[in-house]
DRENBA-482809 format. One record per residue: residue number from 1; x, y, z of N, C-alpha, C in turn. Coordinates in nm, 2 decimals, always signed. Example, Ala and Ser with C-alpha at 12.3 -4.5 7.8 and 13.67 -1.06 7.14 Angstrom:
! residues 2
[r 1 [+1.32 -0.57 +0.78] [+1.23 -0.45 +0.78] [+1.32 -0.33 +0.78]] [r 2 [+1.28 -0.22 +0.71] [+1.37 -0.11 +0.71] [+1.29 +0.00 +0.79]] 
This chain:
! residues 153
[r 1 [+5.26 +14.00 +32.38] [+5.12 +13.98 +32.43] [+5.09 +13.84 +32.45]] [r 2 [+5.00 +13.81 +32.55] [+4.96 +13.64 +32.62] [+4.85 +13.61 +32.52]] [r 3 [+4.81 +13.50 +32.49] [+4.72 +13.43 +32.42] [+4.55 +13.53 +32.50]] [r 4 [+4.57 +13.61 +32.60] [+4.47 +13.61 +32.64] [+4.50 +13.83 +32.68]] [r 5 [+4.60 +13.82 +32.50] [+4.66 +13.98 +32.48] [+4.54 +14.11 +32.54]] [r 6 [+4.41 +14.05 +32.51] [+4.34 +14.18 +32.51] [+4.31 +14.19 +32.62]] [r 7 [+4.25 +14.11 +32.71] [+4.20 +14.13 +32.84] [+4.35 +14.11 +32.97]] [r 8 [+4.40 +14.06 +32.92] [+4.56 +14.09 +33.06] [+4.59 +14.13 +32.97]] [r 9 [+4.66 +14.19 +32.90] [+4.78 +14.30 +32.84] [+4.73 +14.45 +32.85]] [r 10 [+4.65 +14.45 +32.74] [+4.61 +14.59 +32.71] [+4.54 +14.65 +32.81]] [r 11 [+4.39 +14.55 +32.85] [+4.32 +14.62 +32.92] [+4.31 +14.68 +33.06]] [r 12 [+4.43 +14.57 +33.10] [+4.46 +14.63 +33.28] [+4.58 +14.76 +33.22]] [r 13 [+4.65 +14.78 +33.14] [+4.73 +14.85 +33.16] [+4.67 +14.99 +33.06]] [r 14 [+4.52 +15.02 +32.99] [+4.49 +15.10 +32.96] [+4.40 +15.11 +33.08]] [r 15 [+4.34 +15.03 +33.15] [+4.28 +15.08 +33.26] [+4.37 +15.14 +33.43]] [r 16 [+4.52 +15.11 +33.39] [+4.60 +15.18 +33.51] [+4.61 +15.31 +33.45]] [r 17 [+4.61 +15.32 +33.31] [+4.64 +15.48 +33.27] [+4.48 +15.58 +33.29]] [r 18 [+4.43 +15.53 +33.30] [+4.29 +15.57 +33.30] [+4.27 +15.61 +33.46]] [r 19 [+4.29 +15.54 +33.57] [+4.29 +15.57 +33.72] [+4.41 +15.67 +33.73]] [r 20 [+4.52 +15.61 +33.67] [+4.65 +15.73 +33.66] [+4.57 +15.90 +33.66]] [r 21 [+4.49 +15.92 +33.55] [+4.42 +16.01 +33.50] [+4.38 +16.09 +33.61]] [r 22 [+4.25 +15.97 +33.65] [+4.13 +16.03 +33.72] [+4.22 +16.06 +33.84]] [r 23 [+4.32 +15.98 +33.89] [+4.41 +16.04 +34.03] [+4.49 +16.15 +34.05]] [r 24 [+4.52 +16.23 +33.91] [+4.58 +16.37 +33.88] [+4.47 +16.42 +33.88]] [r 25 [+4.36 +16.42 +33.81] [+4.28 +16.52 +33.81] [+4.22 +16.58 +33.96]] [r 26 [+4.22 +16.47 +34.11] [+4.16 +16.45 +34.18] [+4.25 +16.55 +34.30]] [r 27 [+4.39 +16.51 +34.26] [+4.51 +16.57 +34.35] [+4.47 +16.69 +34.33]] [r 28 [+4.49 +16.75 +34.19] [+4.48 +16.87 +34.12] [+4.36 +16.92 +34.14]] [r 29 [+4.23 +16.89 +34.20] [+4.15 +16.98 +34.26] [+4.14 +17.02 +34.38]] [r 30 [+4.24 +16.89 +34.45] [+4.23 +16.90 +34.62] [+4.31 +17.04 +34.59]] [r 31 [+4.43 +17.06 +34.55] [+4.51 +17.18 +34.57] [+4.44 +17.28 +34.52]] [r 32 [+4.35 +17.30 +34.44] [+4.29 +17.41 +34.38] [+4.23 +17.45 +34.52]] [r 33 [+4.16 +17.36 +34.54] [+4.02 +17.42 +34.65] [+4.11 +17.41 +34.79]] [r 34 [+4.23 +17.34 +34.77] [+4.28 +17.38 +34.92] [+4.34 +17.53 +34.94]] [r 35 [+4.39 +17.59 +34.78] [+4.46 +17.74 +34.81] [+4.35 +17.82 +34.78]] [r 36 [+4.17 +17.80 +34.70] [+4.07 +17.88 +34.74] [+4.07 +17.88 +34.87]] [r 37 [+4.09 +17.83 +34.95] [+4.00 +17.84 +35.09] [+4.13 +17.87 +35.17]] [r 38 [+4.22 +17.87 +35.13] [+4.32 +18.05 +35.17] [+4.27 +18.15 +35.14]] [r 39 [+4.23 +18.15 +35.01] [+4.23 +18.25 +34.99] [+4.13 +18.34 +35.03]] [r 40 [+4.01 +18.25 +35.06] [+3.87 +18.28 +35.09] [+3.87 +18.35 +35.27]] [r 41 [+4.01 +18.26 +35.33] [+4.02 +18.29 +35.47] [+4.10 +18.47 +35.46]] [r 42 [+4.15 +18.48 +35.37] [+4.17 +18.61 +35.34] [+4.12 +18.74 +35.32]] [r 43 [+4.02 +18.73 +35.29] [+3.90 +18.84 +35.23] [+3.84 +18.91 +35.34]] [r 44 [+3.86 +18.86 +35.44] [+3.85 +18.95 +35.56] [+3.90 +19.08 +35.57]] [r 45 [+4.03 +19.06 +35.58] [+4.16 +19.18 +35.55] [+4.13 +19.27 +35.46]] [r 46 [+4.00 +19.22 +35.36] [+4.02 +19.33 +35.24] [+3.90 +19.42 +35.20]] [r 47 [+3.92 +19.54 +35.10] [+3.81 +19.63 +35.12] [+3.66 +19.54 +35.07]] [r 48 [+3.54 +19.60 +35.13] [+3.43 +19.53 +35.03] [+3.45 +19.54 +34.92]] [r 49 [+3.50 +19.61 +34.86] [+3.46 +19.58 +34.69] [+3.56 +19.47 +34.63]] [r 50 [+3.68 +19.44 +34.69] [+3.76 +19.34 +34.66] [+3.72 +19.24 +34.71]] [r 51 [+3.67 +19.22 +34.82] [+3.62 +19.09 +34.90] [+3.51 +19.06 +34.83]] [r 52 [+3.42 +19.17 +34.76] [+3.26 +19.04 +34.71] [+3.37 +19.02 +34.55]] [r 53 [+3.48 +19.09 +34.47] [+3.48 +19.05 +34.39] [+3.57 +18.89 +34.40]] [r 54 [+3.65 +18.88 +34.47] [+3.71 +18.78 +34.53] [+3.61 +18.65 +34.51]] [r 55 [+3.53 +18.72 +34.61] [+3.42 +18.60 +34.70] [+3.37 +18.53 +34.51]] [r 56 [+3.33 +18.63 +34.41] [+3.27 +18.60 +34.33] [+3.42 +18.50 +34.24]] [r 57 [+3.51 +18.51 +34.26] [+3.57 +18.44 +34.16] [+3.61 +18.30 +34.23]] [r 58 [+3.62 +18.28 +34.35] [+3.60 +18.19 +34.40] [+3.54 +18.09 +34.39]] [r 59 [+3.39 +18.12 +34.41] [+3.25 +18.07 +34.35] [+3.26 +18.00 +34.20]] [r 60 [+3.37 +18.09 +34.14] [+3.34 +18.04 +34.02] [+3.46 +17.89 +33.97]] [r 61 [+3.60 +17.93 +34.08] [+3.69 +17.78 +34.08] [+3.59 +17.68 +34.14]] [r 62 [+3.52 +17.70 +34.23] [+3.45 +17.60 +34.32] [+3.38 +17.56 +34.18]] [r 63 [+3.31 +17.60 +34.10] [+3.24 +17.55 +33.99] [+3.27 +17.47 +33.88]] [r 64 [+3.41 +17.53 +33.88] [+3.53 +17.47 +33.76] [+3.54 +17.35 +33.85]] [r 65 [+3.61 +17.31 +33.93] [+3.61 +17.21 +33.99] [+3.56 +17.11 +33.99]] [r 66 [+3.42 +17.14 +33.96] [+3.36 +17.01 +33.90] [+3.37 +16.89 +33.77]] [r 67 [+3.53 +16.95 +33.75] [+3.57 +16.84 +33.63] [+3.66 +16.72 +33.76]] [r 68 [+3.64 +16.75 +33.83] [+3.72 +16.61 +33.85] [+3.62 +16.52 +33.91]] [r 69 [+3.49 +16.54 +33.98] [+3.39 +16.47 +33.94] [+3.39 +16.40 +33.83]] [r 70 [+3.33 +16.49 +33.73] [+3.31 +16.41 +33.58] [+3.45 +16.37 +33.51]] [r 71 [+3.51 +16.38 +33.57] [+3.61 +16.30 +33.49] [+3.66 +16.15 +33.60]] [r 72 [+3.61 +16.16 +33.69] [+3.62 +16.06 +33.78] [+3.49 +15.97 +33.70]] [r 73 [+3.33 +16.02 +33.64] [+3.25 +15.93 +33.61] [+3.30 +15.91 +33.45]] [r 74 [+3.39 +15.96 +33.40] [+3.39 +15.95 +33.24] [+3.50 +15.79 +33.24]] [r 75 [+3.57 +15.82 +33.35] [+3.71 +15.72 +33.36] [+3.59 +15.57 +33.38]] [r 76 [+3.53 +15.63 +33.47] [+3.45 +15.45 +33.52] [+3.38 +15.40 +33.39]] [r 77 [+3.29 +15.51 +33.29] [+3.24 +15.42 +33.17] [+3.31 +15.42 +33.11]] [r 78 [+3.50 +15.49 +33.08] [+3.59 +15.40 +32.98] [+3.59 +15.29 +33.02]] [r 79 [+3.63 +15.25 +33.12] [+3.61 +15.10 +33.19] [+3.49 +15.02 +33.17]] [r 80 [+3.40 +15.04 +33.16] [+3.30 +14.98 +33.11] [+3.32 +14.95 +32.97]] [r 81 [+3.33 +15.06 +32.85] [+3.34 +15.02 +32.75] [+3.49 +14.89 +32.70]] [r 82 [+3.54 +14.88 +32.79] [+3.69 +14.82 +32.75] [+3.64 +14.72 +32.77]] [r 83 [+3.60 +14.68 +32.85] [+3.56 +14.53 +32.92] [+3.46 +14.50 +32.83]] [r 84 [+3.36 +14.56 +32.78] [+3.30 +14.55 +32.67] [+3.33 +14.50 +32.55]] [r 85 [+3.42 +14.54 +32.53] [+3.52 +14.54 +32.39] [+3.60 +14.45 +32.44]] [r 86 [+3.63 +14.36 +32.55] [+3.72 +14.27 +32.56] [+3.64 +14.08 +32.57]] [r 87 [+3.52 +14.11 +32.62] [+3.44 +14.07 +32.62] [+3.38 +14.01 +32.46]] [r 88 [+3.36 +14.10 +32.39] [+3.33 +14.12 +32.20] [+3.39 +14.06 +32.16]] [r 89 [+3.53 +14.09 +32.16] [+3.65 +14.06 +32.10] [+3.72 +13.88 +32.18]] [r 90 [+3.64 +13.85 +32.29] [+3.67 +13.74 +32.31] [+3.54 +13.63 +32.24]] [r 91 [+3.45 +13.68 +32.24] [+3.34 +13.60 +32.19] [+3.37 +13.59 +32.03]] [r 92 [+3.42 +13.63 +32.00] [+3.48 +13.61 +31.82] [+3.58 +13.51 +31.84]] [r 93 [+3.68 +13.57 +31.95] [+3.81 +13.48 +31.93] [+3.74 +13.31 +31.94]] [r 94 [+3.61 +13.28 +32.06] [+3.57 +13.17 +32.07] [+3.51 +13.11 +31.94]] [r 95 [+3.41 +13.21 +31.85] [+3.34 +13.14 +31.77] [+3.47 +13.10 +31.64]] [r 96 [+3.55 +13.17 +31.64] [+3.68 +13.14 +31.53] [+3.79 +13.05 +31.57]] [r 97 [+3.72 +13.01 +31.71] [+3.85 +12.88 +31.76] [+3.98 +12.92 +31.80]] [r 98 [+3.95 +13.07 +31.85] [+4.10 +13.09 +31.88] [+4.11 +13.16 +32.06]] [r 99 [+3.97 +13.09 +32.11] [+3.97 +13.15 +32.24] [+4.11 +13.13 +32.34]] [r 100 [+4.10 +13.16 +32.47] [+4.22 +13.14 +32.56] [+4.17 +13.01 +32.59]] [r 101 [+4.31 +12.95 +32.66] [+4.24 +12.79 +32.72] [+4.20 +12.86 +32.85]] [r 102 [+4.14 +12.74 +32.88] [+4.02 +12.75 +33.03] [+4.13 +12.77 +33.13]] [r 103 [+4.25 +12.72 +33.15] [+4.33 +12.76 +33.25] [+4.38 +12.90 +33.26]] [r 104 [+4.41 +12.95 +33.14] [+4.48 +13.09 +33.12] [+4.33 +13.21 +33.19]] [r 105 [+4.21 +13.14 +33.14] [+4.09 +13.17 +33.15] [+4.02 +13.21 +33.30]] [r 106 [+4.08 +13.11 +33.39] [+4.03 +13.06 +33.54] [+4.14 +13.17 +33.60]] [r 107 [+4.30 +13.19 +33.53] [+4.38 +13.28 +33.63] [+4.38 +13.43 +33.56]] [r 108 [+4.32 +13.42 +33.46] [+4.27 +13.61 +33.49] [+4.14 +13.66 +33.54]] [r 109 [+4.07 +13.54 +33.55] [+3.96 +13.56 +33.67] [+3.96 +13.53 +33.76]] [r 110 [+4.06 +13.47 +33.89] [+4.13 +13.49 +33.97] [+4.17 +13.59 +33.97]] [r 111 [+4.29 +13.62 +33.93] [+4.39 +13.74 +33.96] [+4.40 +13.85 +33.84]] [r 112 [+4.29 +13.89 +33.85] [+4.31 +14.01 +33.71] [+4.42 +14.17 +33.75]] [r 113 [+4.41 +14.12 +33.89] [+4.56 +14.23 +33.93] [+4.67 +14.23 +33.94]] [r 114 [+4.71 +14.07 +33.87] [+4.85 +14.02 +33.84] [+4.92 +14.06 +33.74]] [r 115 [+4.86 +14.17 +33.67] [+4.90 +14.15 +33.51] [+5.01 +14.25 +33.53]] [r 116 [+5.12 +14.16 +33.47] [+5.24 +14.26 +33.46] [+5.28 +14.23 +33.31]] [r 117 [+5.36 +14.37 +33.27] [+5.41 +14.35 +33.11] [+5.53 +14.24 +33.14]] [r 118 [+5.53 +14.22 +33.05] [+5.64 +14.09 +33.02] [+5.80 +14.09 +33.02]] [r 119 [+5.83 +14.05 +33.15] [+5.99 +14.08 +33.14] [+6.07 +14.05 +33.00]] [r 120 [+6.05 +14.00 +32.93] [+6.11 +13.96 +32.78] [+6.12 +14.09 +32.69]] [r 121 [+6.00 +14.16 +32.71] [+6.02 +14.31 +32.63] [+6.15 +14.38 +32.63]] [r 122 [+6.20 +14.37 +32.51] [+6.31 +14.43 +32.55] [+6.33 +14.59 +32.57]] [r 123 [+6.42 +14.67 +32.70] [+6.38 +14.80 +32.70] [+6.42 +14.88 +32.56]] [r 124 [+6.36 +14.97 +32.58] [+6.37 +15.06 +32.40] [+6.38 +15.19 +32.46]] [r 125 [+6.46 +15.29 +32.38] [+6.41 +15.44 +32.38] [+6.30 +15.49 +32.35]] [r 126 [+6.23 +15.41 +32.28] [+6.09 +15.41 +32.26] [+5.98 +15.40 +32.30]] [r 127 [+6.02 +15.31 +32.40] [+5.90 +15.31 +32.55] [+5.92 +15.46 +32.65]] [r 128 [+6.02 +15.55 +32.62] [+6.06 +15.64 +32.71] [+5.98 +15.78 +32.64]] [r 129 [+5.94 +15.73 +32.53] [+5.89 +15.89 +32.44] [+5.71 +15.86 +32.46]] [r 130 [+5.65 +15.74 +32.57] [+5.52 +15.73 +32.55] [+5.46 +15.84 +32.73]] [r 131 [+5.48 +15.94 +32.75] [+5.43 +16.03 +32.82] [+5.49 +16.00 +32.98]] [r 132 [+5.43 +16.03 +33.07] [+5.44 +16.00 +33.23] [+5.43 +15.87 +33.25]] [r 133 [+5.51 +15.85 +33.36] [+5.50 +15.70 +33.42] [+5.38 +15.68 +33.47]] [r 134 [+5.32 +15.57 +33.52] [+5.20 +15.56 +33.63] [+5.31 +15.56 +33.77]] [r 135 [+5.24 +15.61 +33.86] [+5.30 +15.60 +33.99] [+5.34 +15.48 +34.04]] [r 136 [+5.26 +15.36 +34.01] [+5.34 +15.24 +34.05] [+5.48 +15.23 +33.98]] [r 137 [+5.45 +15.23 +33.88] [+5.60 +15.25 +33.82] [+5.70 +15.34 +33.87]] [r 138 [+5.69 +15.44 +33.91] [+5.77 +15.50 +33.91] [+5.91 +15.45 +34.03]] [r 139 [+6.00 +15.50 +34.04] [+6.11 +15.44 +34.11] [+6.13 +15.56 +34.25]] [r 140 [+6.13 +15.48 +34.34] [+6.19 +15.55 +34.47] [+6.28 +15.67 +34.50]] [r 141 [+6.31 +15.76 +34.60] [+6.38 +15.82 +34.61] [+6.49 +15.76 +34.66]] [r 142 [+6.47 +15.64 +34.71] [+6.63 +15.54 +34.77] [+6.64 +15.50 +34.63]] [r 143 [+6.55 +15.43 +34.57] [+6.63 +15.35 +34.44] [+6.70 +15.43 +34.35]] [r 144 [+6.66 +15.56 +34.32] [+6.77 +15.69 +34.24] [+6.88 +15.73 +34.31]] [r 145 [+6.85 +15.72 +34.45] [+6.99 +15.71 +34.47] [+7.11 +15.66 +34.50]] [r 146 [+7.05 +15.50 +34.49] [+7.13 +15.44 +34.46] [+7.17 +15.40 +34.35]] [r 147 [+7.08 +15.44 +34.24] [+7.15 +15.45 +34.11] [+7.25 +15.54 +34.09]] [r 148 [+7.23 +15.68 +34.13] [+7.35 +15.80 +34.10] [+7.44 +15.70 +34.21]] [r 149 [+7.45 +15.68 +34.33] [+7.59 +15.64 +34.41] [+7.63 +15.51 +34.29]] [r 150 [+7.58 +15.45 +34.21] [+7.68 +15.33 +34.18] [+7.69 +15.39 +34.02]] [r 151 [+7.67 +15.52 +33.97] [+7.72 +15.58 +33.87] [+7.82 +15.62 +33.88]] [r 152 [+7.82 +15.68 +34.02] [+7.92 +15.79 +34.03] [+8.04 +15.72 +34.08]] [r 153 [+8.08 +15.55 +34.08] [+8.17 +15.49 +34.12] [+8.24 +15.45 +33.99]] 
């Protein structure tokens, strides 16, 4: 972690898991409501009593659906709260004399979208057992396979 651990380390990279979040939940509704409204285009074909019950359960994913709304506003006030807490947690560091210097200071408010973990970490099996990658991370369909072709040499 950098002298300036809480706000570039932690908190851009709890706040990529957090958009990570809100960007599954978001995909995962587009498909919900894109195979209701198959299915909705369906109900034509079918007798009335299956069509209004259809029609009624429909109504009711369209309703469910509204978590990715709220989970879209829940993700923005974790964000609020972090910055909050990074903010707290730097105003201590300053009154106890252990703030960032003003330079370290000036380039994460410049570039607070530069924060990358630290090539020095060394890799672990460990970092492999902490859930899903974020999508930036993740690696190409040419880069795996150029990993299997230079395995398989």
């Amino acid at each position: 972690m950098t002298e300036n651990g809480i706000r570039d380390d932690l908190l851009p990279e709890a706040s990529r898991e957090l958009d990570a979040v809100a960007l599954v939940a978001e995909e995962a509704a587009e498909r919900i409501l894109t195979a209701v409204e198959k299915i909705d285009e369906l109900r034509a074909g079918m007798p009335e009593n299956v069509s209004e019950a259809v029609g009624e359960a429909i109504i009711e994913i369209f309703e469910a659906c509204g978590f990715q709304d709220l989970t879209g506003q829940r993700v923005g006030r974790i964000h609020q709260t972090l910055n909050g807490v990074a903010d707290r947690v730097e105003a201590v560091m300053t009154h106890t004399g252990h703030a960032p210097s003003s330079e370290a200071k000036r380039n994460r408010d410049k570039h607070p979208e530069n924060v990358e973990k630290s090539a020095s970490e060394p890799f672990s099996e460990e970092g492999l057992l902490n859930g899903p990658q974020l999508p930036s991370d993740a690696k190409t369909q040419e880069e795996i396979d150029a990993l299997m072709d230079q395995l398989s040499k």
